[in-house]
N, C-alpha and C positions, 0 to 999 in steps of 0.2 A: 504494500500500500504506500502511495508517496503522501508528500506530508500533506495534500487535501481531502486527503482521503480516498483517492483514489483505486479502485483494485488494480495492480500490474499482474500481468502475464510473466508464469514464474514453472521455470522447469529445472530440471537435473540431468548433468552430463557425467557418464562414470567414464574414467580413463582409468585400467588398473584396478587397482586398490583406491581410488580416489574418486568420490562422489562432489561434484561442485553445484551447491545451487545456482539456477541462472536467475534472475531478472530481466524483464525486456523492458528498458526506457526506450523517450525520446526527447524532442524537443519540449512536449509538455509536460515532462515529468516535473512535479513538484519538489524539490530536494528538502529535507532526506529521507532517502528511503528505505520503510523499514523490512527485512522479508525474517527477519526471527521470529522460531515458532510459540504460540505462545501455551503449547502446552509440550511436555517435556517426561522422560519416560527413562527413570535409573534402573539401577539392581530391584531395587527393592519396590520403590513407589513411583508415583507420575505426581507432578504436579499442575495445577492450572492455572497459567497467571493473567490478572486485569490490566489490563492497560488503564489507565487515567479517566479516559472516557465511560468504559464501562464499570470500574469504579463508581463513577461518579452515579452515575443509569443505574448502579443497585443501590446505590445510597436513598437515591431519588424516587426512582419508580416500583422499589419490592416491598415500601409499607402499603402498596396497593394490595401485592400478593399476598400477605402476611394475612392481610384484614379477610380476606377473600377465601384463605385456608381455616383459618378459623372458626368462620361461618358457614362454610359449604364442605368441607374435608376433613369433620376431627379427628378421624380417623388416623391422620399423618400427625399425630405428635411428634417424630421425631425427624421427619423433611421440615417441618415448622420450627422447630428449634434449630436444626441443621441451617435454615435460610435466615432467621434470627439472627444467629450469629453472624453469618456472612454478611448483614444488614450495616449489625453496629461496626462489625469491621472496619466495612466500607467507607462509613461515616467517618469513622475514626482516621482513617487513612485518608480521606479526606481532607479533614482538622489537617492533618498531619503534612500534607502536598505530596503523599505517598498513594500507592497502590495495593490491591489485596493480592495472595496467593491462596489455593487451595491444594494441600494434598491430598493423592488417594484417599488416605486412611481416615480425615478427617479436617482436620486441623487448618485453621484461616490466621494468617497473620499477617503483616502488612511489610510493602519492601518500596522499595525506590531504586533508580538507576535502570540498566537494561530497557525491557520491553516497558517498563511503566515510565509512558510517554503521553503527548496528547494524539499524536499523529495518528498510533495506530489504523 
């Protein structure tokens, strides 16, 4: 994506042992651009990280969801706690001019630098 947001056209070439992401610019590409993935996948766990934007989009727009689980889903007490948390994260990481991360296993805590950008 360049920095208006734009989607680019984005492939892979293997030489060898060596996989290169491509990007396609041109002239109107918006600089800079970002093609890191923003979920990511160890030994053990994956993570999923926000970029600044949707940060901001769960701070913003999931005390919609929250209210809406509550009253129609009580069944999900713990997707609702689950999002909950991911909520005030958000927030917080907000406050903060940071980003959230989610891992597999559960766990939301807030970062900065890399992918947590506006551009994405």
């Amino acid at each position: 994506m360049d920095a208006d947001g734009n989607d680019m056209a984005t492939h892979f070439e293997v030489d060898g042992n060596t996989i290169t992401p491509m990007v396609g610019t041109d002239e109107t590409t918006a600089y800079p651009v970002v093609a890191d993935p923003d979920l990511t996948w160890g030994y053990i766990s994956g993570t999923a990280y926000f970029d600044k934007w949707e940060t901001t989009f769960l701070c913003r727009g999931s005390w919609h969801t929250l209210a809406a689980m509550a009253i129609s889903a009580l069944w999900f007490p713990i997707l609702a706690a689950a999002l909950a948390v991911m909520v005030v994260m958000a927030c917080t990481a907000r406050l903060l001019y940071k980003c959230i991360k989610v891992k597999s296993y559960g766990t939301v805590s807030t970062y900065s630098g890399g992918y947590c950008t506006w551009y994405h």
